[in-house]
C-alpha positions in Angstrom: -5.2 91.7 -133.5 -7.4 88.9 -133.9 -7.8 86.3 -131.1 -9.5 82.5 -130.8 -12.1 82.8 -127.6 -10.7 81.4 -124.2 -12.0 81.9 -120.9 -9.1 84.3 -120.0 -8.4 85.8 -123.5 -5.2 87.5 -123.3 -5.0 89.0 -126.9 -1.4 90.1 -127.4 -2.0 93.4 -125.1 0.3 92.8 -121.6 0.8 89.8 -121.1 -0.8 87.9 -118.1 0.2 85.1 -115.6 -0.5 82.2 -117.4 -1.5 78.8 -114.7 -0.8 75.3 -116.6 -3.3 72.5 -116.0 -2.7 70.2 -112.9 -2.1 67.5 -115.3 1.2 69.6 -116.2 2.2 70.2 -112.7 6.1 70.0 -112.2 5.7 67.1 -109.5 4.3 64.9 -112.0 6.6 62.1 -113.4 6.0 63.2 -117.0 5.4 66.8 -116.8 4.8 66.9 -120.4 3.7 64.0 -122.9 4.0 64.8 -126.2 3.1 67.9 -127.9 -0.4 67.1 -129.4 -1.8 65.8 -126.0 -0.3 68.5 -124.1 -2.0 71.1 -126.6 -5.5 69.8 -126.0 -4.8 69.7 -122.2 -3.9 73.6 -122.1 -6.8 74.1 -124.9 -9.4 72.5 -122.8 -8.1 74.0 -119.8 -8.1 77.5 -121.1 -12.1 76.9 -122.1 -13.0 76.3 -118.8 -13.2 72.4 -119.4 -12.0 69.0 -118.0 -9.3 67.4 -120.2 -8.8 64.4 -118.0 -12.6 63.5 -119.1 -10.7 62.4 -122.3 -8.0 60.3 -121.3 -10.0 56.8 -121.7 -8.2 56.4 -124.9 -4.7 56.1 -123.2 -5.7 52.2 -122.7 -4.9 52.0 -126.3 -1.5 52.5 -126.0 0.9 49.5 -127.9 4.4 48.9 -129.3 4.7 49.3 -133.1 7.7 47.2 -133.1 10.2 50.4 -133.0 7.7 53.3 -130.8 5.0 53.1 -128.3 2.2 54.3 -130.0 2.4 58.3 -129.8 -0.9 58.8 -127.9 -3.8 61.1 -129.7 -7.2 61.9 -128.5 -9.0 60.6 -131.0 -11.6 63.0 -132.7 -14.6 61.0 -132.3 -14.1 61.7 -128.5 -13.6 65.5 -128.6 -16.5 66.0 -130.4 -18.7 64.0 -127.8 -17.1 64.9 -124.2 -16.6 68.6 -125.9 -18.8 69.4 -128.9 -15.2 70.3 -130.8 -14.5 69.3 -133.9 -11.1 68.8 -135.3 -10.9 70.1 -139.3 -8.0 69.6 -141.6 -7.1 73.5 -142.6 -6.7 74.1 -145.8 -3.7 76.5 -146.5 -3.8 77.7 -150.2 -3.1 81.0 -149.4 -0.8 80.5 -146.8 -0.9 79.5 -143.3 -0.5 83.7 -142.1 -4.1 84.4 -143.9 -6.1 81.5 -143.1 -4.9 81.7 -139.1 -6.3 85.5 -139.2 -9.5 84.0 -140.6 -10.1 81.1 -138.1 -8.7 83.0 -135.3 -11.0 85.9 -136.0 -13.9 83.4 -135.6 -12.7 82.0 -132.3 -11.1 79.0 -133.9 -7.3 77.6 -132.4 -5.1 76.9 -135.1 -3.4 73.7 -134.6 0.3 73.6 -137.0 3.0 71.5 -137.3 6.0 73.7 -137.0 9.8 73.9 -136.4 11.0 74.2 -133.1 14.1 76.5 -133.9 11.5 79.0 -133.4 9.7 78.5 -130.4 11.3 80.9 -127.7 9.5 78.7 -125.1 11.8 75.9 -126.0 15.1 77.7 -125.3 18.2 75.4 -123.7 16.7 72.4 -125.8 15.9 73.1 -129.5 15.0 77.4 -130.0 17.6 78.9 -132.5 19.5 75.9 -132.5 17.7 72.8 -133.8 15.0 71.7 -136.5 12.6 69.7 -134.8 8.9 69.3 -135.5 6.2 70.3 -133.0 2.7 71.2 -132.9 1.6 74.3 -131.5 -2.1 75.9 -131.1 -2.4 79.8 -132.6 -4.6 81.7 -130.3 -4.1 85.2 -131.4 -1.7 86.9 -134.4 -0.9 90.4 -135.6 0.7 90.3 -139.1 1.0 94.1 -138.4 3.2 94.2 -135.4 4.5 90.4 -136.4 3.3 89.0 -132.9 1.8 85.2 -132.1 0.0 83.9 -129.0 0.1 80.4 -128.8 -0.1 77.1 -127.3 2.8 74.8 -126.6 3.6 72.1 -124.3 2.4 73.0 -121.0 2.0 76.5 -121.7 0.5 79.6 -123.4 3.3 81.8 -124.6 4.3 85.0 -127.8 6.9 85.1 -130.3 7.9 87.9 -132.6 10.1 89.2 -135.4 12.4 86.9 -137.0 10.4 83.8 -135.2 7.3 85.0 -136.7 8.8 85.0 -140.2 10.4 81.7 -139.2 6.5 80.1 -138.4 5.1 81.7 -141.2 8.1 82.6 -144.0 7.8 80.4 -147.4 8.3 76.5 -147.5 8.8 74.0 -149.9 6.2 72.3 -148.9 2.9 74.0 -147.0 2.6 72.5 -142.9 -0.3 70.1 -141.9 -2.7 72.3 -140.3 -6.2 71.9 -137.9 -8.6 74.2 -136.8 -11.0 73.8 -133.8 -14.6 74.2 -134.5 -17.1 74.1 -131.6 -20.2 72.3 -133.3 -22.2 71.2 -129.7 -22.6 72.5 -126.1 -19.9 70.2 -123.9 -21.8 67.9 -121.6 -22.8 69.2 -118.5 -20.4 68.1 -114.8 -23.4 65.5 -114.5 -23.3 64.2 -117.8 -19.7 63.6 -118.5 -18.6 61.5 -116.4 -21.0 58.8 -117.6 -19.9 59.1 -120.9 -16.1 59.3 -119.9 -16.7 56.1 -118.4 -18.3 54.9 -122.2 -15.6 55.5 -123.5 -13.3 54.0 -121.7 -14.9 50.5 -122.0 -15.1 51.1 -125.6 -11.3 51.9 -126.2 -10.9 48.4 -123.5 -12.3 46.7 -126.1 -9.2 48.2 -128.1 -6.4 47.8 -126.4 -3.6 45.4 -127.3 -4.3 41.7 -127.0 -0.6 40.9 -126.4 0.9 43.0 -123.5 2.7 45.4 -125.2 5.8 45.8 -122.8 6.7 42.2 -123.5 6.5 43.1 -127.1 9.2 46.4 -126.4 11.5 44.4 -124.3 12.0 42.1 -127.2 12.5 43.9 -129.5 15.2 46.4 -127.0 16.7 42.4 -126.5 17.6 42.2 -130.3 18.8 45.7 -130.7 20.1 47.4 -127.0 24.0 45.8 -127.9 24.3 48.1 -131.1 21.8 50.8 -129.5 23.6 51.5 -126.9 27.4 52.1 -128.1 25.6 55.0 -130.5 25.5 58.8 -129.6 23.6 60.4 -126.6 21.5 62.1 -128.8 20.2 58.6 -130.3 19.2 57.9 -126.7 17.1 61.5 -126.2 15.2 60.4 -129.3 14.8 56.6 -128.7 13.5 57.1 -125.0 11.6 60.0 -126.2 9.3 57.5 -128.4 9.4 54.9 -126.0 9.6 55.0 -122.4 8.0 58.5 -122.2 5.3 57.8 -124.4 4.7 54.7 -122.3 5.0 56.3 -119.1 3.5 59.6 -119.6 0.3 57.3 -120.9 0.1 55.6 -118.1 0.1 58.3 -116.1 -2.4 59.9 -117.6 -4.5 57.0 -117.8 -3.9 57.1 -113.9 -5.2 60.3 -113.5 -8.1 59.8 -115.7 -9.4 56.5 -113.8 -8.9 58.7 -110.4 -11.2 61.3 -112.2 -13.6 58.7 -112.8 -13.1 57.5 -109.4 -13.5 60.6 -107.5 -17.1 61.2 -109.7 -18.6 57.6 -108.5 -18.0 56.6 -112.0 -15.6 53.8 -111.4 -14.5 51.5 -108.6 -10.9 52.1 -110.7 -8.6 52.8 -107.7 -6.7 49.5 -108.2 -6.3 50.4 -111.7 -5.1 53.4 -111.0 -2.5 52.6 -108.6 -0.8 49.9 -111.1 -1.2 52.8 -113.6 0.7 55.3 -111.4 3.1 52.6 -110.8 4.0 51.6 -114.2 4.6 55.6 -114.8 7.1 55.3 -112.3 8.8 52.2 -113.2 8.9 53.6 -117.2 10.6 56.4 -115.4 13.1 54.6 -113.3 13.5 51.9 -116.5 14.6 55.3 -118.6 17.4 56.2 -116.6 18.7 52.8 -116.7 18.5 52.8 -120.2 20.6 56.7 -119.9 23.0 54.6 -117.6 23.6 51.7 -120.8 24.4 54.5 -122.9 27.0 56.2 -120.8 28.5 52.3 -120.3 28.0 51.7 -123.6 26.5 48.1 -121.9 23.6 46.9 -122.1 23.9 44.0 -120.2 20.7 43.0 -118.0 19.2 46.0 -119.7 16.1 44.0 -121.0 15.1 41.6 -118.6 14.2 44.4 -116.4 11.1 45.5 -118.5 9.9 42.3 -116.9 8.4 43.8 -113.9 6.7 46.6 -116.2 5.0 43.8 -118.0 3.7 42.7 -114.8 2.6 46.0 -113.5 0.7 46.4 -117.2 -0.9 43.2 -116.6 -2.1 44.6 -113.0 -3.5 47.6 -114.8 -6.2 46.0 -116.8 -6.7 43.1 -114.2 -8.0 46.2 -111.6 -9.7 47.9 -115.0 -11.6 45.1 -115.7 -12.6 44.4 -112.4 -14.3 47.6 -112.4 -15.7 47.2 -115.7 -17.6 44.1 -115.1 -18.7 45.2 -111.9 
């Protein structure tokens, strides 16, 4: 067995009770995000360190005309909140051998992999759907065919036929990362200052046109023909829109009320409208599940209209703060 180091290393022995992050607590309005943020949340977690320190970059969110932007901590901020750097993984002879390698050296795998063969994702796509996800390998036995591994909100094993599924042949080889601690994380006193850097840097970033405005045009020109198509178009188009827009948001929220709670801010306003807006994206999505079961969209846009103005309230409070 070879393992990445964690500060509770459960190897693939017995396994232990596993405790998520607060940021994926069930109460939440977006329990999870998306699966590369919600990786380096359980990743951070499981190293003893503060993953809402890295959220600045949420304020970067925008509409690419057909997605809200699927939200990444970018690496640049890893490596300076964290000392972790983020290396493309080369995986000439094979993705099996090279995990053993970088997991022997305390180094999380992170791969892009199909979802049929995640047990953790049972009811939704395990043994039933191709979907792509990313997961982070902790530990793997090629002898006994076990995994450890991060997914979602969660640390979890898979075996037998799933491990051939994750690493059997392909006709093409999966992006893979590997984690590489380069620097000591800052210190509890040190990184909230440069949390706080951040986040005016990525201000300087965000979208110059509000970006809700920009989503309920385009949901205007297409929500008569979206809406008459199949259920599942709706679990994918929500997916990459009012999710991604709410679940940033709400992690933006918690990050400014991190900041806040360090005397790092004066972001409680901010926070608020961010909190709101998490809501509203939530209450906006199951109108837009309501259209599709109508097969109406009628009135459906015009409602975005008060997320607009609850995005505008976010970076009026933010930049209060900022100048302060």
């Amino acid at each position: 067995m070879v393992t990445a180091t964690l500060r509770r290393p459960e190897g693939l022995g017995a396994p232990g009770p596993y405790v998520p992050h607060p940021l994926h607590e069930s109460s939440r309005d977006w329990p999870e995000t998306n699966c590369y943020v919600d990786l380096w949340i359980e990743l951070l977690h499981g190293r003893g360190l503060a993953p809402e320190a890295m959220l600045g970059f949420t304020l970067r969110q925008d509409f690419e005309g057909d997605q809200f932007t699927f939200f990444k901590p970018p690496p640049g901020d890893l490596e300076r909140l964290y000392g972790l750097e983020v290396l493309e993984l080369a995986v000439y002879g094979g993705l099996e051998a090279h995990a053993v390698v970088q997991a022997k050296a305390g180094r999380p795998v992170l791969v892009e992999v199909d979802a049929i063969h995640l047990p953790d994702t049972l009811g939704t796509t395990y043994g039933r759907e191709h979907a792509k996800t990313t997961i982070g390998i902790l530990a793997l036995d090629p002898a006994t065919q076990q995994l450890d591994y991060l997914h979602n909100a969660g640390r979890y094993r898979l075996s037998g036929a799933d491990y051939a599924g994750i690493f059997g042949p392909a006709t093409l080889p999966p992006y893979a990362e590997f984690v590489k601690a380069i620097a000591a994380p800052l210190n509890s006193a040190e990184l909230p200052a440069a949390a706080r850097d951040l986040l005016a840097r990525h201000r300087a970033r965000a979208p110059r046109r509000n970006p809700v405005l920009a989503f309920r045009d385009a949901l205007a020109a297409a929500a008569g023909d979206l809406v008459v198509r199949p259920l599942s178009v709706f679990h994918a188009y929500a997916f990459n829109t009012t999710r991604q827009l709410g679940a940033n948001f709400e992690m933006l929220a918690s990050h400014l009320t991190w900041l806040e709670a360090r005397d790092a801010g004066g972001f409680a306003a901010a926070a608020a409208a961010a909190a709101d807006l998490s809501r509203e994206a939530k209450a906006f999505q199951f109108q837009l599940a309501r259209a599709f079961h109508r097969r109406s969209a009628e009135g459906l846009a015009p409602r975005l209209d008060r997320l607009a103005a609850t995005y505008d309230r976010v970076f009026a409070g933010l930049d209060c703060a900022l100048d302060r």
